[in-house]
N, C-alpha and C positions, 0 to 999 in steps of 0.2 A: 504494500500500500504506500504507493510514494507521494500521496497527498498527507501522508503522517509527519515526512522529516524534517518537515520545516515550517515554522508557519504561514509563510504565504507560497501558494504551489499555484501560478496561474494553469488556467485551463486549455492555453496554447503550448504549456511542456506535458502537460498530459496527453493532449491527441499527439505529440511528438515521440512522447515516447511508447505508447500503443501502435503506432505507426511503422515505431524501429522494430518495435517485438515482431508484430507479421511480418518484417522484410528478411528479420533475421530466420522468421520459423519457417519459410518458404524458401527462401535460400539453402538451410541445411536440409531439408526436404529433396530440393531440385539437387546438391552438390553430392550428399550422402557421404562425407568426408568417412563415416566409419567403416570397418570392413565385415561388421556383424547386418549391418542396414537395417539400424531400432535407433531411435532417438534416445534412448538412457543405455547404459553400460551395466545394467546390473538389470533382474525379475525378482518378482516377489512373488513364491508360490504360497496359498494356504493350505497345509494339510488337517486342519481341524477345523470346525464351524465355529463362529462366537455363537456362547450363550447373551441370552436378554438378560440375565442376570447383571453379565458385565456393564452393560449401560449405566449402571446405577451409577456408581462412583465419577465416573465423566458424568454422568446430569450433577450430581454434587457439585462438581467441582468448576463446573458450565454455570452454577448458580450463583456460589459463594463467589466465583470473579466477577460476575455480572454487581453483586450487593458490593463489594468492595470495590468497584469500579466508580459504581453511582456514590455510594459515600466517597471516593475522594474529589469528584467532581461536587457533588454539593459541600463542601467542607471548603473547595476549592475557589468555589467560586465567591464563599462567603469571608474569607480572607481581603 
């Protein structure tokens, strides 16, 4: 998210740099510099299913940042 690093990101380096990304992701497409011909160098196989149990702790944890997020942003703003 490069509208995060700074705080003014006009909207002319944003379409610029969206622009570069497809130039570059169509370039190594068309070039295929590698000699496997997969855009990453590594797979990831699963040999086991997740369970729904596993979610939980990610939604926990999806929460607690979300409440800690908005408390420093309200705490933040009231400074």
């Amino acid at each position: 998210s490069l509208e995060e690093v700074s705080s003014y990101f006009p909207p002319q380096t944003m379409w610029r740099s969206i622009f570069c990304a497809i130039v570059a992701a169509f370039t190594i497409n068309r070039l295929d510099p590698l000699p496997f011909h997969r855009y990453v160098m590594f797979e990831v196989h699963f040999h086991h299913q997740w369970q729904l149990i596993e979610l939980i702790p990610f939604g926990f944890l999806g929460v607690l940042g979300g409440v800690i997020g908005a408390a420093f942003v309200r705490i933040n703003t009231k400074i």
